[in-house]
C-alpha positions in Angstrom: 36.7 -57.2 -63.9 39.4 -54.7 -64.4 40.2 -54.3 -60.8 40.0 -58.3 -60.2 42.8 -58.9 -62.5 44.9 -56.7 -61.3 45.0 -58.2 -58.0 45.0 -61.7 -59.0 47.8 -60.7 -61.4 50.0 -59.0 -58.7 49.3 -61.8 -56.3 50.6 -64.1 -58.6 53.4 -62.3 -59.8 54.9 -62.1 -56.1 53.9 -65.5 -55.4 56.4 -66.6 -58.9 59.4 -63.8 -58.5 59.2 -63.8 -54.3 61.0 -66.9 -53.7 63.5 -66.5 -56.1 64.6 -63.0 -55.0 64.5 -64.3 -51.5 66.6 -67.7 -52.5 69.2 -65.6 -54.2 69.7 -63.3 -51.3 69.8 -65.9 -48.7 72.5 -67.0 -50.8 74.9 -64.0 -51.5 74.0 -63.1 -47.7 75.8 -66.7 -46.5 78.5 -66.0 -48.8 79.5 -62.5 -47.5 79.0 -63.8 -44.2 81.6 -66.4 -44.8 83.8 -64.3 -47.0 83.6 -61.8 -44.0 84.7 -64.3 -41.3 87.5 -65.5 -43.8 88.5 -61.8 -44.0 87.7 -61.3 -40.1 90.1 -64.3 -39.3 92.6 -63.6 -41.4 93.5 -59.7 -40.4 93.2 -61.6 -36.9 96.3 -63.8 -37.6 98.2 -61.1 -38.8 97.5 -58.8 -36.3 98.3 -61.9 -33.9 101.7 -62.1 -35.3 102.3 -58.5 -35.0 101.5 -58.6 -31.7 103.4 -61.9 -31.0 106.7 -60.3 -32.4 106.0 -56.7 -31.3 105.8 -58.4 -27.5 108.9 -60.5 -27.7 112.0 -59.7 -25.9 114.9 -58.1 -27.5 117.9 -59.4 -28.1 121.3 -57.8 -26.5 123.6 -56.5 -28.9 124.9 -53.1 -29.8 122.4 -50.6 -31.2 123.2 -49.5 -34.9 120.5 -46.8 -36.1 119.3 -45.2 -39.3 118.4 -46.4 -42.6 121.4 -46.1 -44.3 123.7 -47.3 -41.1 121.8 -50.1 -40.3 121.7 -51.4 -44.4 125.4 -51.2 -44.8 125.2 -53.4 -41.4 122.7 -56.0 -43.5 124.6 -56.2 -46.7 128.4 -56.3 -45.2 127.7 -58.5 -41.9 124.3 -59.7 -41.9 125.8 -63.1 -39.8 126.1 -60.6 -37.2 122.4 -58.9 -37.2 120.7 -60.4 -33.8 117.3 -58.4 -34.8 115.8 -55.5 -37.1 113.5 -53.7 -35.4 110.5 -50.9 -36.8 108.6 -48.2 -35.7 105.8 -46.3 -38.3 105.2 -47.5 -41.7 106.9 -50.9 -43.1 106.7 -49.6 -46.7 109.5 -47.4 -45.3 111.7 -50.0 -44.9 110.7 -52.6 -47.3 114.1 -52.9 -48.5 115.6 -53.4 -45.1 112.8 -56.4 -44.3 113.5 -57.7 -47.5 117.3 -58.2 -46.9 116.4 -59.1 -43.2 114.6 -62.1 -44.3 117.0 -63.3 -46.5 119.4 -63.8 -44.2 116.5 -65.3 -41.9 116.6 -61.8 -39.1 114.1 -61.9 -36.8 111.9 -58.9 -37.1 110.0 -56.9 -34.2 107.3 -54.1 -34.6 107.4 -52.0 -32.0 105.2 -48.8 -31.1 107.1 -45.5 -31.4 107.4 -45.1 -27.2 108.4 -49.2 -26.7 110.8 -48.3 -29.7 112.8 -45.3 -28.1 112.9 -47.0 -24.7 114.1 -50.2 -26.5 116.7 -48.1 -28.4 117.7 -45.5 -25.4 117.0 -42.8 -28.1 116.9 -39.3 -26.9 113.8 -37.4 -28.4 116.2 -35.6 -30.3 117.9 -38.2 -32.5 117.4 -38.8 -36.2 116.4 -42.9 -35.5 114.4 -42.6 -39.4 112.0 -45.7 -37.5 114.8 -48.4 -37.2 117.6 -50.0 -35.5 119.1 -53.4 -35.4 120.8 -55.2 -32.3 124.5 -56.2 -33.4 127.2 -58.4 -32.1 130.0 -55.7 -32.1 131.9 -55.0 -34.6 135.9 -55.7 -34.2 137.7 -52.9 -33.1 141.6 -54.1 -33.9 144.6 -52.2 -31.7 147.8 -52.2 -31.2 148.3 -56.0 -31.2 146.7 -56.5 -35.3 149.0 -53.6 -36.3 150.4 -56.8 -38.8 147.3 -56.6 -40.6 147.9 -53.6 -41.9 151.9 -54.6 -43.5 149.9 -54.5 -47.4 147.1 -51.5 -47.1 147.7 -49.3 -49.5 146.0 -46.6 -47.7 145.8 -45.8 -43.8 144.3 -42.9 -42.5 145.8 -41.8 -39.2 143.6 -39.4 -36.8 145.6 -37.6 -33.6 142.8 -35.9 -31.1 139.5 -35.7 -33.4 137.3 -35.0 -30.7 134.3 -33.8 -32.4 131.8 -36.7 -33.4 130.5 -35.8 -36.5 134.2 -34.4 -37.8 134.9 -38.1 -37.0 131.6 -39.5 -38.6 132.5 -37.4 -41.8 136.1 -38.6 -41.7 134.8 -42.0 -41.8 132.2 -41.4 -44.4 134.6 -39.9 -46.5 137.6 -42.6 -45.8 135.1 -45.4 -47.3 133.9 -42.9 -50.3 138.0 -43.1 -51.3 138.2 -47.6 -50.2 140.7 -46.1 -47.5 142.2 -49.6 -45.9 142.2 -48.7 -42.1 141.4 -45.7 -39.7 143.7 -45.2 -37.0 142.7 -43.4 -33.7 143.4 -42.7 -30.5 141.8 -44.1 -27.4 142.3 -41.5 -25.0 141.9 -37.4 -25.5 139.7 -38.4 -28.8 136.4 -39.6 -29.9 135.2 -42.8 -30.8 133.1 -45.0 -33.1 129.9 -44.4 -31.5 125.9 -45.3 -32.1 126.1 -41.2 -33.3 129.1 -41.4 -35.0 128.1 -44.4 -36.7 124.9 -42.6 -37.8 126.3 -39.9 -39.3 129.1 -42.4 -41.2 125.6 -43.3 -42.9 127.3 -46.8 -43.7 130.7 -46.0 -43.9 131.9 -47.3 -40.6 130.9 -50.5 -42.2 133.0 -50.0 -45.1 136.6 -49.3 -43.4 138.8 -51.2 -40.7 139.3 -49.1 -37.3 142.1 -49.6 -35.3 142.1 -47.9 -31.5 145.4 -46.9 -30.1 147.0 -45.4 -27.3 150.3 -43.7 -29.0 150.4 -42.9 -32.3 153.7 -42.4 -32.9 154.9 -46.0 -31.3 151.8 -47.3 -33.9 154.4 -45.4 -36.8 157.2 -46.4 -35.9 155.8 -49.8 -35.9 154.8 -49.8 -38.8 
C-alpha cells in the first residue's frame, strides 16, 4: 500500500510540475537566444564600422603626431584637420575623438603596422598611438614682414640647427605669447613633423616666419 502510493504520488507529481518547468525554460531559452542574436548583431555592426573606417583610404595632408601636438592642432585649427587617426586603445584618446567629432573629423582605426606605414614612423618615434593629416600650416616670409609692424614680441633665431633646441625654443616662445619666430631657411633647421612633436603644441600657438637674411628682415623692420 505503502509502496503503491509512493509511485502513484511521484507519477503525478512530475506529470503536474513537468510541463511547467519545461514551459518556463523553453521560454527563457528563446529569449537568450534572441537576446544573443541582438548582442551577436550588434558587436557585428560595430566591428563592421571599424573595419569600414580602419580600410578607408587616407587623406593627403601633412602628418602632425603626438597627443599633445595633434590637440593644440584640434583646438587652434580644427577647419584644417583632414583626419585623426588611432592605433591601441581609444580610451587613450577619448579627448581627442571627442574634439574630432565636434568639428565633424573623420576618424580611422588603424592596426599598429597599417598605422606606422600610414604615418612613415620610424620604430623609434614617440607617435603615443596618433596622428592627424593636416592642410599645412602657413609658413609667412619675407613678403608678410608687414604683419609683424604691432607684435610686441619677435623672437629672432640665426643658425639653430639642432631640432629639439628649436622645438624647445618654440615651446618656450608660446609658454611667454611671443608674437612671431623668425628663422632662417638655409644653414638652419626647420619646423618639422619632430620638431613639431617636441613643441608639444606650441608650434600651434606662435607665428613662424622663414627667411633667407636676417639682417635685411631687421633692417626692414
Amino acid at each position: 500500500s505503502g509502496s503503491a502510493r509512493k509511485p502513484d504520488h511521484s507519477s503525478h507529481s512530475g506529470h503536474r510540475n513537468e510541463p511547467k518547468r519545461q514551459g518556463k525554460g523553453f521560454g527563457h531559452r528563446n529569449h537568450e537566444d534572441n537576446a544573443g542574436n541582438d548582442r551577436h548583431a550588434h558587436r557585428g555592426a560595430h566591428r563592421n564600422d571599424r573595419e569600414e573606417r580602419a580600410t578607408a583610404p587616407l587623406p593627403e595632408g601633412e602628418v602632425i603626431y603626438g597627443k599633445h601636438s595633434v590637440k593644440a592642432v584640434l583646438l587652434k585649427r580644427p577647419e584644417s584637420v583632414h583626419a585623426l587617426v588611432l592605433a591601441g586603445k581609444e580610451e587613450y584618446h577619448a579627448d581627442l575623438v571627442q574634439l574630432a567629432a565636434q568639428s565633424q573629423i573623420p576618424l580611422h582605426r588603424l592596426g599598429w603596422p597599417e598605422f606606422n606605414a600610414q604615418g612613415a614612423f620610424k620604430e623609434d618615434e614617440k607617435h603615443q598611438g596618433v596622428f592627424v593629416r593636416t592642410t599645412p600650416r602657413t609658413i609667412y616670409d619675407e613678403g608678410d614682414l608687414p604683419r609683424l609692424a604691432d607684435v610686441r614680441c619677435l623672437l629672432v633665431l640665426d643658425q639653430v640647427s639642432n631640432p629639439q633646441n628649436l622645438a624647445t625654443i618654440i615651446r618656450s616662445a608660446a609658454f611667454f605669447e611671443a608674437d612671431a619666430l623668425l628663422y632662417m631657411k638655409n644653414r638652419a633647421v626647420t619646423p618639422t613633423a619632430e620638431v613639431v612633436r617636441f613643441a608639444v603644441g606650441g608650434a600651434e600657438m606662435i607665428d613662424m616666419y622663414q627667411v633667407t637674411n636676417i639682417s635685411q628682415c631687421l633692417d626692414t623692420l
